[in-house]
C-alpha positions in Angstrom: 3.2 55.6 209.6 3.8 59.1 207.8 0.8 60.5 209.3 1.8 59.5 212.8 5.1 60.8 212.2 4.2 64.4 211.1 1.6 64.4 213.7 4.1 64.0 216.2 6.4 66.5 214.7 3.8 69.1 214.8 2.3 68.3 218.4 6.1 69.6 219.2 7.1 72.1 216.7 3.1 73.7 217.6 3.6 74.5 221.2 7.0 74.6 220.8 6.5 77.6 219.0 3.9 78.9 221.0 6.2 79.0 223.7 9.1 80.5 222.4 6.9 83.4 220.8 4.9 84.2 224.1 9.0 84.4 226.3 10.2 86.1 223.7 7.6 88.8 223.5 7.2 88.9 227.5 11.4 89.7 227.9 11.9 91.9 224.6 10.5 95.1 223.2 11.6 95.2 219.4 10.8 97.1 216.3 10.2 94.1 214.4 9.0 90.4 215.6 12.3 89.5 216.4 10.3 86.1 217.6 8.8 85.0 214.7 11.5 85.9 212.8 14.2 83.5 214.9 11.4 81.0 214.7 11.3 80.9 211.0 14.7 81.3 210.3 15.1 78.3 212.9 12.6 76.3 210.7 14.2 76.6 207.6 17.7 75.7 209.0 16.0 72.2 210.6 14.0 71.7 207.2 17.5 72.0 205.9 18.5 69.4 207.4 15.8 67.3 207.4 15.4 67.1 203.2 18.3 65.2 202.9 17.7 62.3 205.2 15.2 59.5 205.2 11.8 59.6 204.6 10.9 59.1 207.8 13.3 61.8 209.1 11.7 64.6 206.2 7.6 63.7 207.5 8.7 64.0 211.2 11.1 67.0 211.5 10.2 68.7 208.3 6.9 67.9 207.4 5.8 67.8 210.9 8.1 69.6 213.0 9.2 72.4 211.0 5.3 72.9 208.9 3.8 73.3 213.1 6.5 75.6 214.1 7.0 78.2 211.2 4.7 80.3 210.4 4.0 82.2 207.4 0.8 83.5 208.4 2.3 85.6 211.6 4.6 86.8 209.1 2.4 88.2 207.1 -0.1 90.0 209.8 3.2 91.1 211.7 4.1 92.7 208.2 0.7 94.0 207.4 0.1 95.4 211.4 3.5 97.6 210.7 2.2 98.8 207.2 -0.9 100.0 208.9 1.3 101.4 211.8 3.2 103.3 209.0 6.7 101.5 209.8 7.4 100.9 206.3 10.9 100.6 207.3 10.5 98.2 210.0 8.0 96.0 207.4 10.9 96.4 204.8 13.7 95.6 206.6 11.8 92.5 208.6 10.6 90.8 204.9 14.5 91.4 203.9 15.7 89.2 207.0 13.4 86.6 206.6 13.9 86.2 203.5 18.0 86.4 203.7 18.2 84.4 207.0 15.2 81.8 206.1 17.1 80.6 202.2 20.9 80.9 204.2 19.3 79.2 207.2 17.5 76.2 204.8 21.3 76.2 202.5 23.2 75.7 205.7 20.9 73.0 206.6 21.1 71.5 204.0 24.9 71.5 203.7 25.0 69.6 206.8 
């Protein structure tokens, strides 16, 4: 039952993401990935939420859900492509609003 659970949570939270990141991307020209970084801090907020409910509730919206749709490994390449563009800004002040909004995000989650 867990493994049909998360596998359901990521067949949304996957394409989910996916979608958001393509819109996002197609609509807005931004110095940093505004799109991954609404995506992540998104994540943590609903894994938040998620750790402090059933079982069944933390494999399908955390586990599931929220492991598909975050993603740490666009984090890092966005970070690394604006290191090797030079935009150390940009990279510095993107890692300090993920990090800021992704723990308040997952706190406020959890508080709820």
């Amino acid at each position: 039952m867990r493994s049909l659970l998360i596998a359901v949570g990521a067949g949304i939270g996957a394409p989910l993401r996916y979608l958001i990141d393509d819109r996002v991307k197609r609509l807005h020209s931004q110095p940093i990935p505004i799109q991954t970084l609404f995506i992540n801090t998104l994540g943590s907020f609903l894994l938040g939420v998620a750790i402090h409910r059933s079982a069944n509730i933390g494999f399908l919206l955390g586990t599931g859900f929220a492991g598909a749709f975050t993603t740490w490994s666009t984090l890092t390449l966005e970070c690394f492509y604006l290191v090797q563009s030079k935009k150390f800004v940009s990279a510095s002040i993107y890692l300090g609003l993920t990090l800021v909004l992704g723990i308040s995000a997952a706190a406020l989650g959890a508080r709820i």
